[in-house]
C-alpha positions as YAML, in Angstrom:
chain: A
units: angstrom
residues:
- id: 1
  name: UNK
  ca: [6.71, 6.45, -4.28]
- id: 2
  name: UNK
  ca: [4.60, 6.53, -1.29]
- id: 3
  name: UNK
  ca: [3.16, 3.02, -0.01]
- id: 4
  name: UNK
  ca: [-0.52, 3.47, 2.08]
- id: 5
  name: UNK
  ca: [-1.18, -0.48, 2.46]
- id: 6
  name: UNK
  ca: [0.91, -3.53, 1.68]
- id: 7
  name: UNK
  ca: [0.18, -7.57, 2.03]
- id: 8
  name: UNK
  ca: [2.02, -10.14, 0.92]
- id: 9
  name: UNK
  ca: [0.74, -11.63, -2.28]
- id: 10
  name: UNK
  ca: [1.83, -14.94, -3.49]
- id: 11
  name: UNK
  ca: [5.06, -14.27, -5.17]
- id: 12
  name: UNK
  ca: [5.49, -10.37, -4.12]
- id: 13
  name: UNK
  ca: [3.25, -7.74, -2.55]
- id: 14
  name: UNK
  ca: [0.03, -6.27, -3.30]
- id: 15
  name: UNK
  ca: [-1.46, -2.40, -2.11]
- id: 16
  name: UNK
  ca: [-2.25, 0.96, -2.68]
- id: 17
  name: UNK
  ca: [0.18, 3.82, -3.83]
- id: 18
  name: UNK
  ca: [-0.39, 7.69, -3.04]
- id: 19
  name: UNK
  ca: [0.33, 9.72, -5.57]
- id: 20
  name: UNK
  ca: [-0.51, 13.77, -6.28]
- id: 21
  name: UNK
  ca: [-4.05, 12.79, -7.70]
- id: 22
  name: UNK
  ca: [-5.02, 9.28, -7.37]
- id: 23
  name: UNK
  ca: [-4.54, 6.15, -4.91]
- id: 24
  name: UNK
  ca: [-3.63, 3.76, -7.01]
- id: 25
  name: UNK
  ca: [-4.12, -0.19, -6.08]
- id: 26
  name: UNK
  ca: [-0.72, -2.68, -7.41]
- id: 27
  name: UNK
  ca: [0.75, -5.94, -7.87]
- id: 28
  name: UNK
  ca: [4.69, -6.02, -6.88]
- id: 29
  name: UNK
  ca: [6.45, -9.40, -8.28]
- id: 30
  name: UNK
  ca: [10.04, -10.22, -8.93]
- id: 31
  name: UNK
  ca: [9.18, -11.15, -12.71]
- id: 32
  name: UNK
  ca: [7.15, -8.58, -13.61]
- id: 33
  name: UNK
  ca: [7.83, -5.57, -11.67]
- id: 34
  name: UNK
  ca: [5.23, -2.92, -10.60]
- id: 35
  name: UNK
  ca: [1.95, -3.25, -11.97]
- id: 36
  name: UNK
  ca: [-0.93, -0.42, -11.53]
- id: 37
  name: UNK
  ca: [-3.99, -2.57, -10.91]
- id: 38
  name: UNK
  ca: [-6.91, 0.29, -10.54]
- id: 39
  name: UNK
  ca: [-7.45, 3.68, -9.75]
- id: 40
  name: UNK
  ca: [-9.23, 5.71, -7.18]
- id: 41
  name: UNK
  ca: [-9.27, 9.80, -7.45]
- id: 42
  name: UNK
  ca: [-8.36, 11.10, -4.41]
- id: 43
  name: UNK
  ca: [-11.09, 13.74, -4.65]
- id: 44
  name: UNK
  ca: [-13.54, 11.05, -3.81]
- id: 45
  name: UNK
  ca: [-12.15, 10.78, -0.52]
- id: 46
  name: UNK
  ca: [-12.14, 13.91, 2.70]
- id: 47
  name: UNK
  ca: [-8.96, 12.33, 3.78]
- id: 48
  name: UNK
  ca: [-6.72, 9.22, 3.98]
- id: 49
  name: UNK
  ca: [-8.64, 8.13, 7.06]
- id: 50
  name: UNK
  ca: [-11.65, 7.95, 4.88]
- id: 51
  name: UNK
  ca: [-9.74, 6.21, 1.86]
- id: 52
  name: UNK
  ca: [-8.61, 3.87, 5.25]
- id: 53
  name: UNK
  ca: [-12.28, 3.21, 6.09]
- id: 54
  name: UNK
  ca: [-13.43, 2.82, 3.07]
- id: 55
  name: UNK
  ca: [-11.21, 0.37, 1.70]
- id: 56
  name: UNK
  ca: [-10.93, -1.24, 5.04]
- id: 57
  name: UNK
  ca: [-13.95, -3.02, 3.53]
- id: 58
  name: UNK
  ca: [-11.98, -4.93, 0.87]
- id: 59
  name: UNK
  ca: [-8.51, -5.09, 2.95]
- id: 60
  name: UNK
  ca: [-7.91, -5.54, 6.05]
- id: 61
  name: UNK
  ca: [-7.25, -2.15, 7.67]
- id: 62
  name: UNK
  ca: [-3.72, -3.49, 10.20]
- id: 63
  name: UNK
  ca: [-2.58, -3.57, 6.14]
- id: 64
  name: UNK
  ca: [-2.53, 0.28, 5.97]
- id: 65
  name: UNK
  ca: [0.35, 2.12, 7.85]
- id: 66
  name: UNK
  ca: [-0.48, 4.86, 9.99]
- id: 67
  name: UNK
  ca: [0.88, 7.44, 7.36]
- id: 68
  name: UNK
  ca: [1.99, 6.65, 3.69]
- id: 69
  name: UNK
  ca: [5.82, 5.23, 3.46]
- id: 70
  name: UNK
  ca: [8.61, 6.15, 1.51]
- id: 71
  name: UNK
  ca: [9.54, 3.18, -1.18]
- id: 72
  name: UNK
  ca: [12.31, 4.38, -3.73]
- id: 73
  name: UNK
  ca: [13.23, 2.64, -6.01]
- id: 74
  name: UNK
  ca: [10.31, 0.22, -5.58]
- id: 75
  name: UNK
  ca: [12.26, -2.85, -5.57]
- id: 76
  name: UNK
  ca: [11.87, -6.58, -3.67]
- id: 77
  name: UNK
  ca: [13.92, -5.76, -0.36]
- id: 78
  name: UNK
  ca: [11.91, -2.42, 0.33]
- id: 79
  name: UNK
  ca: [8.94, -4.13, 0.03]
- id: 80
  name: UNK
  ca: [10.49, -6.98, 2.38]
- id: 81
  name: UNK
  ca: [11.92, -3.71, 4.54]
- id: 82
  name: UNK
  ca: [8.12, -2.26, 4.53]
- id: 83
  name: UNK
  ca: [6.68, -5.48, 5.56]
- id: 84
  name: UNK
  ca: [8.71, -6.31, 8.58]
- id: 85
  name: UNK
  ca: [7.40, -2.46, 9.89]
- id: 86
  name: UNK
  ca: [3.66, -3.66, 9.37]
- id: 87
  name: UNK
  ca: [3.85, -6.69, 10.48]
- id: 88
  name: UNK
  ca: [5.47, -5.85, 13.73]
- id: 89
  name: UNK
  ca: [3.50, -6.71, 16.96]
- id: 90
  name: UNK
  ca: [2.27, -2.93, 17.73]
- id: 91
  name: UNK
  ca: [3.32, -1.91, 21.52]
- id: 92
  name: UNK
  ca: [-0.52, -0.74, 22.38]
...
């Protein structure tokens, strides 16, 4: 699974997924697991710096990493693991 934005969400994490033919926007709890929230064809986007830009208007873009991360098995302490990367101060 490849992670292009994460933020913490009340009891887990909430984002956008890559996958071949779609980004897909989810909900990551303890209780419930992964849930796919909505989807957006990646044909309607040039590139991921568009998808960036344009969802940049909805989430706040220091919420998308540079380039999609690896998260397998999607469980709680990889999305604690991909958190602490975002969240770093950046060294610019």
């Amino acid at each position: 699974m490849w992670i292009v934005c994460l933020q913490k969400y009340r009891t887990g994490y909430r984002g956008f997924i890559e996958e071949p033919e779609n980004y897909v926007m989810f909900q990551f709890s303890r209780r419930d697991g992964l849930q796919r929230l909505s989807l957006y064809p990646r044909s309607d986007f040039r590139d991921y710096t568009h998808f960036i830009g344009m969802m940049s208007r909805f989430v706040p873009s220091n919420r998308f990493f540079p380039a999609p991360m690896e998260l397998n098995p999607p469980d709680p302490d990889g999305f604690e693991r991909l958190w602490r990367i975002l969240s770093r101060p950046s060294l610019d």
